[in-house]
mmCIF file of the N, C-alpha and C atoms, coordinates in Angstrom:
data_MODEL
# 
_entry.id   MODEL 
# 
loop_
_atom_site.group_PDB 
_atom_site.id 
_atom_site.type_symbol 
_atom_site.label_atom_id 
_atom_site.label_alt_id 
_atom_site.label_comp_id 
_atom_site.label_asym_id 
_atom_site.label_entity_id 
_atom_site.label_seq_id 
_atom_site.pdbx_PDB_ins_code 
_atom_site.Cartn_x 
_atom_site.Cartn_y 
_atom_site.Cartn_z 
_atom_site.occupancy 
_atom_site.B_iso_or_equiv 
_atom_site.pdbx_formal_charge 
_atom_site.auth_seq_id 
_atom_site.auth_comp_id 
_atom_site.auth_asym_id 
_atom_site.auth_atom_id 
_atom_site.pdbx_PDB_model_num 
ATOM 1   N N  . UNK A 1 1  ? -5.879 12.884 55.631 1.00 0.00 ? 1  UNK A N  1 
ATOM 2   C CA . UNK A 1 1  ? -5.106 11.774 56.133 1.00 0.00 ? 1  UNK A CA 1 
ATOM 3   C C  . UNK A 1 1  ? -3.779 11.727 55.372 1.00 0.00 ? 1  UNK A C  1 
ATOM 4   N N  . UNK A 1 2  ? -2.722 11.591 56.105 1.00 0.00 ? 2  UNK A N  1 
ATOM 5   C CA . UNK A 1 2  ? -1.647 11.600 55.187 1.00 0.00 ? 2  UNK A CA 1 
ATOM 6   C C  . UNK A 1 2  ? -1.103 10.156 54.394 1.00 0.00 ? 2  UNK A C  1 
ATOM 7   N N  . UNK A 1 3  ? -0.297 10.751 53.079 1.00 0.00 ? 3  UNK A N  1 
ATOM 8   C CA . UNK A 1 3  ? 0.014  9.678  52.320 1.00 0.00 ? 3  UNK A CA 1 
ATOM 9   C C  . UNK A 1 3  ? 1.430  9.311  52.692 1.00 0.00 ? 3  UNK A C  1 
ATOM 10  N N  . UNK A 1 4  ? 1.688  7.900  53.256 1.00 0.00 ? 4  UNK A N  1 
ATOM 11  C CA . UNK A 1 4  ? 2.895  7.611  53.568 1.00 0.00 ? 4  UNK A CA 1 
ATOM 12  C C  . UNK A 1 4  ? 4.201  6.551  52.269 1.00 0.00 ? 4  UNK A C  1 
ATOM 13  N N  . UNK A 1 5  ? 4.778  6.305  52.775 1.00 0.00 ? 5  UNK A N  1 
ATOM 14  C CA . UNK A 1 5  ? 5.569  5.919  51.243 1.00 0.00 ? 5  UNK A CA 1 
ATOM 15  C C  . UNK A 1 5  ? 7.064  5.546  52.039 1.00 0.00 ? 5  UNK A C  1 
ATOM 16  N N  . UNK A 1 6  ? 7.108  4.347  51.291 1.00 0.00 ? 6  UNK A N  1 
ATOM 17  C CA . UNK A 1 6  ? 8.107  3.138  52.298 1.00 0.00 ? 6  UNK A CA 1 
ATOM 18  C C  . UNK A 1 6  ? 9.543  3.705  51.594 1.00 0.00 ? 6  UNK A C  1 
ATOM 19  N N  . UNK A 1 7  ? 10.679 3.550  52.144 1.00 0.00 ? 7  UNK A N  1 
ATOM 20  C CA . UNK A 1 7  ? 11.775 4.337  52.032 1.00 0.00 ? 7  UNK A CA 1 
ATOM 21  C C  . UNK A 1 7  ? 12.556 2.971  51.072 1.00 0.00 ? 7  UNK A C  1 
ATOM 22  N N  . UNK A 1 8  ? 11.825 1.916  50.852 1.00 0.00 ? 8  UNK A N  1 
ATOM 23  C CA . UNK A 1 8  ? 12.768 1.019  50.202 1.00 0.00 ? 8  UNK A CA 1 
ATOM 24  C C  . UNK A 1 8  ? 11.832 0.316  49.360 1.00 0.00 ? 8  UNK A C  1 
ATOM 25  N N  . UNK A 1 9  ? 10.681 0.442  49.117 1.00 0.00 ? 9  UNK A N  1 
ATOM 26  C CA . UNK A 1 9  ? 10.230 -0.588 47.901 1.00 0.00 ? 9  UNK A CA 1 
ATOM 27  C C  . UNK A 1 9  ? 9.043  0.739  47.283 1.00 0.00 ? 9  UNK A C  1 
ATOM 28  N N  . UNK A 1 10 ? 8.744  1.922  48.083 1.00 0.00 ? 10 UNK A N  1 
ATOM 29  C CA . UNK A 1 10 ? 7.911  2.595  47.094 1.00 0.00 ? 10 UNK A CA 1 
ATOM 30  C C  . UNK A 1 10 ? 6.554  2.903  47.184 1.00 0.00 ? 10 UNK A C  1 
ATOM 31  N N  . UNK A 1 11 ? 6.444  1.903  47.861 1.00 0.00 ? 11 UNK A N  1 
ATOM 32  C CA . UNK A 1 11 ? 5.044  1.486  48.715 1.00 0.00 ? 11 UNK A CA 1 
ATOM 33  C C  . UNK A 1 11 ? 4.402  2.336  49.284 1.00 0.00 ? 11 UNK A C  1 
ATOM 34  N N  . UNK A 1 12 ? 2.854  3.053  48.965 1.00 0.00 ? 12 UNK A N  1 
ATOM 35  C CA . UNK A 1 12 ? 2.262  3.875  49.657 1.00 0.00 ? 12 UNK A CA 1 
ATOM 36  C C  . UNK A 1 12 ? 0.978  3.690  50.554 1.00 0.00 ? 12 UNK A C  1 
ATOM 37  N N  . UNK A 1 13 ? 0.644  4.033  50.899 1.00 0.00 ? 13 UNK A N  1 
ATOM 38  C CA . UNK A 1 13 ? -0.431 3.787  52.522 1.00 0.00 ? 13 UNK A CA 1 
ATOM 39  C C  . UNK A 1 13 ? -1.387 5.055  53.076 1.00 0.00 ? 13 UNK A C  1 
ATOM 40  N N  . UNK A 1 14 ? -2.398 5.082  52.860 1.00 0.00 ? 14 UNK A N  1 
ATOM 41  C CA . UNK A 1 14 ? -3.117 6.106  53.327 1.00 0.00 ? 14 UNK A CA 1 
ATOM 42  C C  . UNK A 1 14 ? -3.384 5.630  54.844 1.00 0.00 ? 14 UNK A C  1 
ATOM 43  N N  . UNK A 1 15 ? -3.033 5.903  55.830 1.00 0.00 ? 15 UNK A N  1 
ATOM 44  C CA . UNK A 1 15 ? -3.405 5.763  57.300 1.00 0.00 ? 15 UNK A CA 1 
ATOM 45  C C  . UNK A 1 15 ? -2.774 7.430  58.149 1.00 0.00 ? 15 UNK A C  1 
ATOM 46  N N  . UNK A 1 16 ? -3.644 7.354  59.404 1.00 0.00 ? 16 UNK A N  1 
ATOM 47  C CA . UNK A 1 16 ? -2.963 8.385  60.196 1.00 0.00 ? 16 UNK A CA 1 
ATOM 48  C C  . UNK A 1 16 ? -1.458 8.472  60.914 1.00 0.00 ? 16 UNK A C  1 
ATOM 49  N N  . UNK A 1 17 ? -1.064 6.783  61.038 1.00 0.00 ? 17 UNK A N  1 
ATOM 50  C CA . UNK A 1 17 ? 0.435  6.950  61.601 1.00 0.00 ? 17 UNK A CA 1 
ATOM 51  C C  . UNK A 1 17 ? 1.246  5.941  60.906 1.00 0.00 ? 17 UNK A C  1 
ATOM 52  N N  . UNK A 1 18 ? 2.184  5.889  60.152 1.00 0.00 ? 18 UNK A N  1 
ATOM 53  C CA . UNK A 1 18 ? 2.730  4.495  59.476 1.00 0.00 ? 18 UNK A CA 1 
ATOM 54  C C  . UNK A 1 18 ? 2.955  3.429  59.820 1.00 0.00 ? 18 UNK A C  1 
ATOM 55  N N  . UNK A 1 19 ? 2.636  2.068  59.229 1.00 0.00 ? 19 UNK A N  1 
ATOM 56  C CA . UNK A 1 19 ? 2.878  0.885  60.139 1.00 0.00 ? 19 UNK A CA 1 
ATOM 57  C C  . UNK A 1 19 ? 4.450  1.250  60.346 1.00 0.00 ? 19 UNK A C  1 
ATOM 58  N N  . UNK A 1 20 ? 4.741  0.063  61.062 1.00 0.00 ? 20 UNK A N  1 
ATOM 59  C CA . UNK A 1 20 ? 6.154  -0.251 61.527 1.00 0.00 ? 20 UNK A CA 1 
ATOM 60  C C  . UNK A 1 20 ? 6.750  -1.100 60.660 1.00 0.00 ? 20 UNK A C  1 
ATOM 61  N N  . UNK A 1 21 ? 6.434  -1.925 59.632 1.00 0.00 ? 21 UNK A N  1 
ATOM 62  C CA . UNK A 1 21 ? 6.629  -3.090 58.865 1.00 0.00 ? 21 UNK A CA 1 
ATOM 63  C C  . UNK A 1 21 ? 5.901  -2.451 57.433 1.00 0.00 ? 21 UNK A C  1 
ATOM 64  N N  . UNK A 1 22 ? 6.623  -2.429 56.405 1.00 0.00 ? 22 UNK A N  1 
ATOM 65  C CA . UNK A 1 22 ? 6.057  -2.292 55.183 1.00 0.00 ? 22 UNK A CA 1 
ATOM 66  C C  . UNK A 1 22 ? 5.048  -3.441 55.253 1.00 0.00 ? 22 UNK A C  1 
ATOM 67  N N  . UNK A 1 23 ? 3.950  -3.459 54.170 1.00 0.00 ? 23 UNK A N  1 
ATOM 68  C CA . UNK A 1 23 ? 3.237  -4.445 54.108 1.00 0.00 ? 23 UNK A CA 1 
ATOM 69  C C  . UNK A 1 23 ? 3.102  -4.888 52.904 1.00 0.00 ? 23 UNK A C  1 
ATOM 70  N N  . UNK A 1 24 ? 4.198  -4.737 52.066 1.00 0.00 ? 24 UNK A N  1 
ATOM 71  C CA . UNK A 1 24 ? 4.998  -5.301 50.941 1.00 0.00 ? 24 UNK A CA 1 
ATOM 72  C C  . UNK A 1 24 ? 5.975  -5.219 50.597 1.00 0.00 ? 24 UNK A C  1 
ATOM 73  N N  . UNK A 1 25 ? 7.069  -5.113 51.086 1.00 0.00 ? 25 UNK A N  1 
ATOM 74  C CA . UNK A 1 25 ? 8.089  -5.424 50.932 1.00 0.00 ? 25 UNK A CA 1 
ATOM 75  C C  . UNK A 1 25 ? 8.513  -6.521 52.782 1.00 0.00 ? 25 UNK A C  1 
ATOM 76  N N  . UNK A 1 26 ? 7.890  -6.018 53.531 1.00 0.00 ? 26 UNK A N  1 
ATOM 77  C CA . UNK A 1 26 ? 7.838  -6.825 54.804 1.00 0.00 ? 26 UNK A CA 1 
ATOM 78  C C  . UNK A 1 26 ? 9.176  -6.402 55.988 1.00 0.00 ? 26 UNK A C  1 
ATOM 79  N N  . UNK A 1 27 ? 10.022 -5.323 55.076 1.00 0.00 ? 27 UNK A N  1 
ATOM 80  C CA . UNK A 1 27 ? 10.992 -5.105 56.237 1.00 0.00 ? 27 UNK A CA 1 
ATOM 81  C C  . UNK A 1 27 ? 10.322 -3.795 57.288 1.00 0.00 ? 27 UNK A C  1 
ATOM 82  N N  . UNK A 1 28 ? 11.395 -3.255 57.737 1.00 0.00 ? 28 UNK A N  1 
ATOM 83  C CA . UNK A 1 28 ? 11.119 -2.585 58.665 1.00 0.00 ? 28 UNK A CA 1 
ATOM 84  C C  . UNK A 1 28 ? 11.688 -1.438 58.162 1.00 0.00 ? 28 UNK A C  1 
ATOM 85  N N  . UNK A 1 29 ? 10.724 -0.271 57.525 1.00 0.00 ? 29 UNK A N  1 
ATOM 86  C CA . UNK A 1 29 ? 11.622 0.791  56.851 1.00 0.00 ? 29 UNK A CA 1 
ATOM 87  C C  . UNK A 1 29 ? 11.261 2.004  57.431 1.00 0.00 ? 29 UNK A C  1 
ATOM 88  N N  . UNK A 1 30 ? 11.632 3.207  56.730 1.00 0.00 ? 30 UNK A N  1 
ATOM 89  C CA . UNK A 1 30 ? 11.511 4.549  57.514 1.00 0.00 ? 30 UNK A CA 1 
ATOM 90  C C  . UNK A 1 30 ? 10.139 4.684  56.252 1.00 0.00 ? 30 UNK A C  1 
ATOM 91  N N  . UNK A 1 31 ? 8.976  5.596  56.717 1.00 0.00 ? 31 UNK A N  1 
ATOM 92  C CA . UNK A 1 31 ? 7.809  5.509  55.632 1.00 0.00 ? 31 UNK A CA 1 
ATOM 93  C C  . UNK A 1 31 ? 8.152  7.787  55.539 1.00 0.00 ? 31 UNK A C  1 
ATOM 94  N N  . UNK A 1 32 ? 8.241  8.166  54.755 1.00 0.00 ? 32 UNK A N  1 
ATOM 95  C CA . UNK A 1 32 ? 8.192  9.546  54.578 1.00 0.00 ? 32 UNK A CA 1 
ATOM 96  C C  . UNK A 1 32 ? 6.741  9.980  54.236 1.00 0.00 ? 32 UNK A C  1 
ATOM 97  N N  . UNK A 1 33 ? 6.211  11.158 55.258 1.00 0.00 ? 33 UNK A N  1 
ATOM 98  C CA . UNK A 1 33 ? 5.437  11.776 54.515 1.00 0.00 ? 33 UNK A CA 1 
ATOM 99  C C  . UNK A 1 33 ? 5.281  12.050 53.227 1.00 0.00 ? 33 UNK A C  1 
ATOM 100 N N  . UNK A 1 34 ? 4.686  12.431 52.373 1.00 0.00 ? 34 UNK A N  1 
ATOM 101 C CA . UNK A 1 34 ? 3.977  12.915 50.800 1.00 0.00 ? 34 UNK A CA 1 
ATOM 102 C C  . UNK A 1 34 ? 3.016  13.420 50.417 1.00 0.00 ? 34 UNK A C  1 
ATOM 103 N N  . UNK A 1 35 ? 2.573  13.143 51.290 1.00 0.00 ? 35 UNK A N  1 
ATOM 104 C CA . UNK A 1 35 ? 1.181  13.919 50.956 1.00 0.00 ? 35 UNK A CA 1 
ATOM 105 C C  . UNK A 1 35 ? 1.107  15.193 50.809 1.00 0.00 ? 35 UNK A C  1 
ATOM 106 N N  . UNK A 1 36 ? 1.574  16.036 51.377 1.00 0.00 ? 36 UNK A N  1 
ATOM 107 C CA . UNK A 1 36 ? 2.085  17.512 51.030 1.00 0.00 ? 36 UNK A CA 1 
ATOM 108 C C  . UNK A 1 36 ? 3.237  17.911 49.984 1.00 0.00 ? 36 UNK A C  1 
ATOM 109 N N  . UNK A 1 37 ? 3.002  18.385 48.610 1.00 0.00 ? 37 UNK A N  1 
ATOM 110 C CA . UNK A 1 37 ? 3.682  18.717 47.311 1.00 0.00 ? 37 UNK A CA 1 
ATOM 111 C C  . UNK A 1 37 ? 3.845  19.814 47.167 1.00 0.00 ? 37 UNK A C  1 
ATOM 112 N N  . UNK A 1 38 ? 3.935  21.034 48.607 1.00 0.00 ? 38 UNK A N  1 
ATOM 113 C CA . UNK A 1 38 ? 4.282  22.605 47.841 1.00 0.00 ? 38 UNK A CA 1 
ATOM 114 C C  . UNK A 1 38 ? 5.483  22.622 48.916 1.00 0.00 ? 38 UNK A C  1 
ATOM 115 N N  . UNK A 1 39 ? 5.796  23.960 47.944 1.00 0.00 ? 39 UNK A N  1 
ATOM 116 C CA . UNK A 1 39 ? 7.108  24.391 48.865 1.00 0.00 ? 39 UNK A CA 1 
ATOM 117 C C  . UNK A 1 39 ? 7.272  24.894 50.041 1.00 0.00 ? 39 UNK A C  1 
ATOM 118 N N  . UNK A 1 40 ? 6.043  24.989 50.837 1.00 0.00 ? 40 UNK A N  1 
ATOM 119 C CA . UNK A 1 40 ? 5.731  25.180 52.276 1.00 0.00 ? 40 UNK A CA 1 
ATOM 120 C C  . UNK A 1 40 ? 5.611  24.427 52.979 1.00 0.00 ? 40 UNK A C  1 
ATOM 121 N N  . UNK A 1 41 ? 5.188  23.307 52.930 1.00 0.00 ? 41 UNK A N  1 
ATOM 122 C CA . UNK A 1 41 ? 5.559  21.929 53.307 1.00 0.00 ? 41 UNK A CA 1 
ATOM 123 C C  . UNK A 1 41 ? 7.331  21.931 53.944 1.00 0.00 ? 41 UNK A C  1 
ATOM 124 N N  . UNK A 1 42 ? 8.437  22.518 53.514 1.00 0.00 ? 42 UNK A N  1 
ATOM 125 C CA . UNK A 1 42 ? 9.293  22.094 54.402 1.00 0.00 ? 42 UNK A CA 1 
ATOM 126 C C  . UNK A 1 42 ? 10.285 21.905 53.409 1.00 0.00 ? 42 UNK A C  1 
ATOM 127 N N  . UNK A 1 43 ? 10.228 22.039 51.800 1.00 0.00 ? 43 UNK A N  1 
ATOM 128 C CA . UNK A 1 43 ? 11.299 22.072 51.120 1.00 0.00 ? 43 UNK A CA 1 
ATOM 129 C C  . UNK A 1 43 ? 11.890 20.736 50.679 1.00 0.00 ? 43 UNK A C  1 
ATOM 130 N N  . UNK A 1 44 ? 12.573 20.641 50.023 1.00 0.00 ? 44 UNK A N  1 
ATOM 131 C CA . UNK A 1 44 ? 13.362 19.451 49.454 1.00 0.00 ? 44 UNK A CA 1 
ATOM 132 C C  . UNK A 1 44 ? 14.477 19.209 51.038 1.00 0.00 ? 44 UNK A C  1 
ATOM 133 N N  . UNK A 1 45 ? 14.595 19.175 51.395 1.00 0.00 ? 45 UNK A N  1 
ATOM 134 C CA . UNK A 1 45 ? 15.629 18.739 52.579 1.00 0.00 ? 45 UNK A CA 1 
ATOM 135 C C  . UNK A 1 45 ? 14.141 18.202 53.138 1.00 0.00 ? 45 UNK A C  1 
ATOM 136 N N  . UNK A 1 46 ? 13.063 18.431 53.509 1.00 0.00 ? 46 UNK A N  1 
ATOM 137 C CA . UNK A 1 46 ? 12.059 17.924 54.530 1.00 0.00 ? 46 UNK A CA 1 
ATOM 138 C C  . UNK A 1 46 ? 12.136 16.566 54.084 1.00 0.00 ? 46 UNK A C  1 
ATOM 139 N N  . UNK A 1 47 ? 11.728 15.835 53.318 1.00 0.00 ? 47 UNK A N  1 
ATOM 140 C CA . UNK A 1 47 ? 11.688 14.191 52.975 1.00 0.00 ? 47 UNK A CA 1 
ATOM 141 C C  . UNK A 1 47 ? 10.508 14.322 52.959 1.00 0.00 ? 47 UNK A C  1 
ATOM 142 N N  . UNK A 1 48 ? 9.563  14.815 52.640 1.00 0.00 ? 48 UNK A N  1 
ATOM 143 C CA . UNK A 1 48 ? 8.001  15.531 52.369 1.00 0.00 ? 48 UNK A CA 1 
ATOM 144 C C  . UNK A 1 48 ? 7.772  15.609 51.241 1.00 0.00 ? 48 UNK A C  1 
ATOM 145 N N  . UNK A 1 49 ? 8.438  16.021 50.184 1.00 0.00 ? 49 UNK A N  1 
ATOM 146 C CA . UNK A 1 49 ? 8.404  16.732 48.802 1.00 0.00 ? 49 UNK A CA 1 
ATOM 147 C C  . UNK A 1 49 ? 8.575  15.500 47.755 1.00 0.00 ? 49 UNK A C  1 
ATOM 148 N N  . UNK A 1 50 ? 7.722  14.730 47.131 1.00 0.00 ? 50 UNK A N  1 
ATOM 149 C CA . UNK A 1 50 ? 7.715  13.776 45.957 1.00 0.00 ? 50 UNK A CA 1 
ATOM 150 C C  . UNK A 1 50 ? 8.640  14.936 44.913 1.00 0.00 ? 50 UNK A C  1 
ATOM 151 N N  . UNK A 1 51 ? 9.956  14.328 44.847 1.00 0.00 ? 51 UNK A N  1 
ATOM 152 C CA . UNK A 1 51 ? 11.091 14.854 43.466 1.00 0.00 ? 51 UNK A CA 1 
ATOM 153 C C  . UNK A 1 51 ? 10.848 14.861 42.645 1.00 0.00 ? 51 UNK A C  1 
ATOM 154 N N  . UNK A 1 52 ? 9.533  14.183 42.166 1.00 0.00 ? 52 UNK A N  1 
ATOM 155 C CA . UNK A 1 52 ? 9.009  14.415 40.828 1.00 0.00 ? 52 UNK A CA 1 
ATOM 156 C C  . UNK A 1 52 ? 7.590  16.137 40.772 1.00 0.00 ? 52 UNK A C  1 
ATOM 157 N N  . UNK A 1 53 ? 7.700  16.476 41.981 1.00 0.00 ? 53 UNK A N  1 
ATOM 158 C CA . UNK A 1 53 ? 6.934  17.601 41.451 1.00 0.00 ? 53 UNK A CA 1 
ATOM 159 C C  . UNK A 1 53 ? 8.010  18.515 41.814 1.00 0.00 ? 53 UNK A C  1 
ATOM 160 N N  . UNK A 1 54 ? 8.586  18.664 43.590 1.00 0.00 ? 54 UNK A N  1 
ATOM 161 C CA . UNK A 1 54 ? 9.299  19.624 43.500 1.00 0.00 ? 54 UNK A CA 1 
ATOM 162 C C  . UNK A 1 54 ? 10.667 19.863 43.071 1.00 0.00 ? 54 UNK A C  1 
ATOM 163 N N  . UNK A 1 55 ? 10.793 20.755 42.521 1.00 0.00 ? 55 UNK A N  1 
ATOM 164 C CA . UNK A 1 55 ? 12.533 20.726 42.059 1.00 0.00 ? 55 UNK A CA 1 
ATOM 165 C C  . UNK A 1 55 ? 13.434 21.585 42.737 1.00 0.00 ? 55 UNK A C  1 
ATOM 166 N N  . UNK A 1 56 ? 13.101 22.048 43.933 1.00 0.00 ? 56 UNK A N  1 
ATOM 167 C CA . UNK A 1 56 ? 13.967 23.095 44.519 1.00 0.00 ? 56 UNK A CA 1 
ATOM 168 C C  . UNK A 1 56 ? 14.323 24.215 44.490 1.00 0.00 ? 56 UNK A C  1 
ATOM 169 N N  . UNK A 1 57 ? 14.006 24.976 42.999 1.00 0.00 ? 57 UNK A N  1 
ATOM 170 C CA . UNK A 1 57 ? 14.479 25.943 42.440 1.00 0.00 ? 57 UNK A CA 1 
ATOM 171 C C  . UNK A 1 57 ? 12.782 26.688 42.535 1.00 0.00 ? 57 UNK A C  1 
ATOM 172 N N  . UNK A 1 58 ? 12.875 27.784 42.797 1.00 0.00 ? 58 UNK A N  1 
ATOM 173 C CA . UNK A 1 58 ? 12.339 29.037 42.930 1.00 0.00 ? 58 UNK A CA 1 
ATOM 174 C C  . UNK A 1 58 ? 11.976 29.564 41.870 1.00 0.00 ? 58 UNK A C  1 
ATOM 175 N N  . UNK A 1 59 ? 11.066 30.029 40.950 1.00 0.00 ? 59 UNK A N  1 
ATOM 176 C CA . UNK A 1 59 ? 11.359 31.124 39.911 1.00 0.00 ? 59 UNK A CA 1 
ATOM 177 C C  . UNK A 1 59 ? 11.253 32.051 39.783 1.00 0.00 ? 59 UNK A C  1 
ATOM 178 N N  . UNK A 1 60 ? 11.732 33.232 39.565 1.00 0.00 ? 60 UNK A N  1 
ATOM 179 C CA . UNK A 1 60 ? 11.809 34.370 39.840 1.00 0.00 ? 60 UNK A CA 1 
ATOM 180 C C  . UNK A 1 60 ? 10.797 35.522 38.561 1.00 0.00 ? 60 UNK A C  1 
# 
């Protein structure tokens, strides 16, 4: 089930489709996927990738 995460207070939500209304902060925000943390997932441009694991950079 994916982990969703409110674009303005932080807020996360385990459900299959995101509400429409945070349900703490109460506005109406964009919720980003997260639940997926590798670099196949879609990269740092996807809005998928929690910035605290991926960093963009490759290592060689």
């Amino acid at each position: 089930m994916p982990v969703w995460k409110c674009s303005e207070c932080g807020y996360t939500i385990d459900k299959d489709v995101p509400p429409t209304e945070c349900p703490s902060c109460k506005k109406k925000c964009e919720f980003i996927d997260v639940s997926c943390y590798i670099p196949e997932c879609g990269g740092s441009d996807s809005k998928n990738i929690d910035q605290q694991v991926f960093s963009g950079r490759v290592k060689k």
